[in-house]
Residue, then its C-alpha position, 0 to 999 in steps of 0.5 A: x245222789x246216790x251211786x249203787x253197785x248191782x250184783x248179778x250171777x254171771x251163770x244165771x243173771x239172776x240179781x245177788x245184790x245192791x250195795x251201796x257205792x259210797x260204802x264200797x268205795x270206803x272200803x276199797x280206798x281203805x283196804x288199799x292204804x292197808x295193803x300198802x303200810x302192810x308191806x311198805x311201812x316199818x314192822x314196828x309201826x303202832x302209832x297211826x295219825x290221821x287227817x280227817x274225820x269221815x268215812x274215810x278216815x275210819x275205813x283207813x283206822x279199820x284197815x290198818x288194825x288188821x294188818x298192824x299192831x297198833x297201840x294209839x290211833x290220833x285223830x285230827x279234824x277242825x271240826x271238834x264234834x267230828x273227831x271226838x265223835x269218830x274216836x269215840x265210835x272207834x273206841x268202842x270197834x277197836x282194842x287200842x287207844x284212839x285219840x282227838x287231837x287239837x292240831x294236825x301236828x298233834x296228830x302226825x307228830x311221832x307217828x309211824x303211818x300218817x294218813x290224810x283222810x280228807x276231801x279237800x282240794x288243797x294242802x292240809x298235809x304239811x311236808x314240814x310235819x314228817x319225821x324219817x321213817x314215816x309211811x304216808x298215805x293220801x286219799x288225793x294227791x292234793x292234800x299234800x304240799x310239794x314238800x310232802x312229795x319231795x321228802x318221800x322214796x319209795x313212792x307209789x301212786x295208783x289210780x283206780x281203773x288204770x292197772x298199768x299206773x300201778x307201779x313203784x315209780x322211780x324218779x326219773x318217772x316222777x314229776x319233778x314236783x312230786x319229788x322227779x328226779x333232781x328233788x332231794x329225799x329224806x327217807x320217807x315211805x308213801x302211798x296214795x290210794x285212791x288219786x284219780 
């Protein structure tokens, strides 16, 4: 399978291009995870831990280097080829030091932005990992436990196509198990980009 994207001249029908939907979408869920640390995440944020080893995962470290001033990128996968291959190939794009870690806590510990870049359909981002003050962002709303949820305000959640679900949801129109109201908050920042 492979999704394509055609581009056409609205005045003239004529054919502009054909781009690749797995590339554009990359890009997209990146750029929005961006937008939100840009002006979501504390001006100081340098240090950015990332979940994950794919396509993802580098569109988001692309990203957050051009709305940030990142010093140390940490990259964690269970897959060792794969997070020493995506912090070498970085190293080589980006002006900051980017390191494979052996251990998701190694990744998200004294980070600034945490970023889970996975496709997995449960937790592998831990409520118990964060420290105050942290933006978090998932690619889906799964890989986050409960507690992860309750720990963060402000929350925001976009879904694609869906303009009226993008919105800075209060708690009374949050989910209790998404940290609703009732749900005890620390000071955490998150976004998830691209639930659907």
């Amino acid at each position: 399978f492979c999704g394509l994207i055609l581009l056409f001249a609205a005045d003239t029908g004529e054919p502009l291009a054909i781009l690749n939907d797995g590339v554009i979408q990359h890009l997209r869920v990146g750029a929005t995870a961006a937008l939100a640390a840009k002006h979501m995440a504390r001006e100081d944020a340098s240090v950015l831990g990332i979940l994950g080893s794919g396509g993802m995962a580098e569109s988001h470290l692309q990203a957050y280097s051009e709305v940030k001033s990142l010093r140390l990128a940490k990259i964690y996968s269970p897959n060792r080829a794969h997070r020493e291959g995506l912090a070498e190939r970085m190293q080589r794009e980006l002006p900051f030091a980017i390191l494979p870690v052996e251990k998701p806590e190694l990744a998200l510990g004294r980070s600034d932005i945490v970023a889970s870049c996975t496709d997995t359909g449960e937790a592998v981002l831990l409520g118990d990992w964060l420290e105050d003050g942290m933006h978090v962002t998932t690619v889906n709303h799964r890989e986050a436990d409960e507690r992860v949820y309750r720990r963060i305000s402000p929350y925001i959640d976009y879904q694609s196509g869906h303009a009226i679900n993008l919105y800075t949801s209060g708690q009374e129109r949050r989910p209790r198990t998404v940290g609703g109201a009732g749900a005890d908050h620390d000071r955490l920042v998150a976004s998830s980009p691209a639930r659907r």
